[in-house]
C-alpha positions in Angstrom: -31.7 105.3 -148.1 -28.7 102.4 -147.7 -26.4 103.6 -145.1 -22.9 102.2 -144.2 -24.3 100.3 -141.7 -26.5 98.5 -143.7 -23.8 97.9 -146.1 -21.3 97.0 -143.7 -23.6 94.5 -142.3 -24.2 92.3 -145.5 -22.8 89.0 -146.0 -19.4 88.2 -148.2 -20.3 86.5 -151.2 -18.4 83.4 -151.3 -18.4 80.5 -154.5 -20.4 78.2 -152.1 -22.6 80.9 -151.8 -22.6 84.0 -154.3 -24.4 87.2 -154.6 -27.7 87.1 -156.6 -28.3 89.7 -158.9 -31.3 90.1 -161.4 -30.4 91.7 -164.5 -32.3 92.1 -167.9 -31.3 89.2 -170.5 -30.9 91.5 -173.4 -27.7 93.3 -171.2 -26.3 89.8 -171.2 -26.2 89.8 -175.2 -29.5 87.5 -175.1 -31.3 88.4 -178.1 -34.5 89.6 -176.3 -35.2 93.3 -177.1 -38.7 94.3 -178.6 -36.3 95.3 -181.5 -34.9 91.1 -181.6 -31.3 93.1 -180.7 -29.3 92.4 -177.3 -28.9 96.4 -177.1 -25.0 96.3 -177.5 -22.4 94.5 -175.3 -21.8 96.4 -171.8 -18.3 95.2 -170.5 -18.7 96.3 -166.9 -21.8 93.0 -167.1 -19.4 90.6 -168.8 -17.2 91.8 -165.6 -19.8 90.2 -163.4 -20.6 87.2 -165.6 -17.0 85.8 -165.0 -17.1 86.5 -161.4 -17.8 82.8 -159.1 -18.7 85.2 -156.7 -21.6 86.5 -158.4 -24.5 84.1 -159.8 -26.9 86.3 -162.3 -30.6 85.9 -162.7 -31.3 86.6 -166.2 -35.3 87.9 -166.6 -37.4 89.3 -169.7 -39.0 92.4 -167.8 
């Protein structure tokens, strides 16, 4: 289990050098779902997509 330790110990992300995050495409409104739907719009990830902090991997698991 993460500890504060752990936590405490990771690197700040920085624009030079952000935090990479995978994340399924259809949370990112990509129309990719088995269904051809994006399943919604999820504002806590369009939080993260407008972060230059934060670089997301989009991926079709």
């Amino acid at each position: 289990m993460t500890d504060r330790n752990y936590l405490n110990s990771l690197r700040i992300p920085t624009t030079h050098e952000p935090l990479r995050i995978l994340m399924s495409a259809c949370l990112t409104g990509i129309m990719c779902g088995y269904d051809g739907s994006a399943y919604g719009t999820y504002s806590s990830v369009f939080k993260i997509l407008d972060s230059d902090k934060i670089s997301l991997v989009k991926i079709l698991p």
